[in-house]
N, C-alpha and C positions, 0 to 999 in steps of 0.2 A: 388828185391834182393833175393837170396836162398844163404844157405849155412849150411855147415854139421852141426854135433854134437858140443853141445858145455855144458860142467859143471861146469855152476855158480852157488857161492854163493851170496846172497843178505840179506837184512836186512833193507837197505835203498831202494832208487828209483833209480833206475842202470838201462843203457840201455841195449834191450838184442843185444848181440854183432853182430857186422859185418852188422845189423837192420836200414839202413839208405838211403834215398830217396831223392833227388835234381831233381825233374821234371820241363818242361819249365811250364809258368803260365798257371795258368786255374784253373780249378774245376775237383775232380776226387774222385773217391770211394777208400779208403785206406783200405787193407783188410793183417789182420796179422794171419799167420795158424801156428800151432807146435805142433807136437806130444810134451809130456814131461813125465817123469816119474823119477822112481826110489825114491819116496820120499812118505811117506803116513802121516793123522794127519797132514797135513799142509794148510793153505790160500795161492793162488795164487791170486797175483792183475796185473793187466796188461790194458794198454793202448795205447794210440795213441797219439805223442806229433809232433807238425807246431813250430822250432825254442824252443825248452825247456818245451812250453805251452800245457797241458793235455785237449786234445781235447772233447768236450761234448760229451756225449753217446758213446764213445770209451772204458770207464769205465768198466771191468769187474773183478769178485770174483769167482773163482774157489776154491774149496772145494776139495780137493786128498785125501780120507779116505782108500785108499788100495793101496797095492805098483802094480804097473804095470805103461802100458803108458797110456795115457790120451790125448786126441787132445782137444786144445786148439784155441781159436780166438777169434778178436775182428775188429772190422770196422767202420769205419765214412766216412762225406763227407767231404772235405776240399778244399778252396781256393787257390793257394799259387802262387806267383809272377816271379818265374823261380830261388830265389835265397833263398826261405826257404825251409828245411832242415828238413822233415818227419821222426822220429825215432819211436821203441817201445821202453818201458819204462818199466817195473816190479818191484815189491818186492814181498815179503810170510813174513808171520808173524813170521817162528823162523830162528832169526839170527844168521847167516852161517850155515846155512842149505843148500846144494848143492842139486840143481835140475837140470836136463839132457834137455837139449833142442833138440830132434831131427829134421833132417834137417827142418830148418824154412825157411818159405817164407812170405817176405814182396812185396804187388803188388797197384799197383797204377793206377787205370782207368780211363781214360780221359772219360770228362761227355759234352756233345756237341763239340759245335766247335770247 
């Protein structure tokens, strides 16, 4: 999935938008990229969620201490049965803080057969 710009706010765990994946069953490398910026003094947490559920080691903390852009990612490996539902997931610590997501890509790579 890619898609443009997008300027949300968060506070809570919100997906980041348009960010969503239904591949047939298998096993595959889930990899999320984003420039992001416009915001400094802020935490970024971001993840990797199969059906809601925050996927192990997809877990990361970005630290934005200067304003400009910032490329951002996170990746895991997942299972999924042809009818769960791969999304990314964010918050940042101060809420409604609006942060710019530039064009993100979410990609999903099939691992064997």
């Amino acid at each position: 999935a890619t898609d443009t710009n997008a300027n949300i706010a968060s506070g809570a765990e919100i997906q980041v938008l348009s960010m969503t994946l239904t591949p047939p069953a298998g096993t595959y490398y889930v990899y999320f990229e984003a420039p992001m910026g416009d915001v400094s003094g802020t935490r970024v947490y971001l993840w990797i969620c199969v059906n809601g559920v925050q996927q192990p080691n997809s877990y990361k903390v970005y630290r934005l201490t200067a304003a400009g852009r910032f490329s951002i990612s996170t990746g895991c490996f997942v299972t999924v049965n042809g009818a769960d539902v791969i999304d990314v997931e964010w918050n940042n610590n101060n809420s409604g803080t609006n942060v710019s997501f530039y064009q993100r890509r979410l990609c999903a790579i099939r691992i064997g057969g």
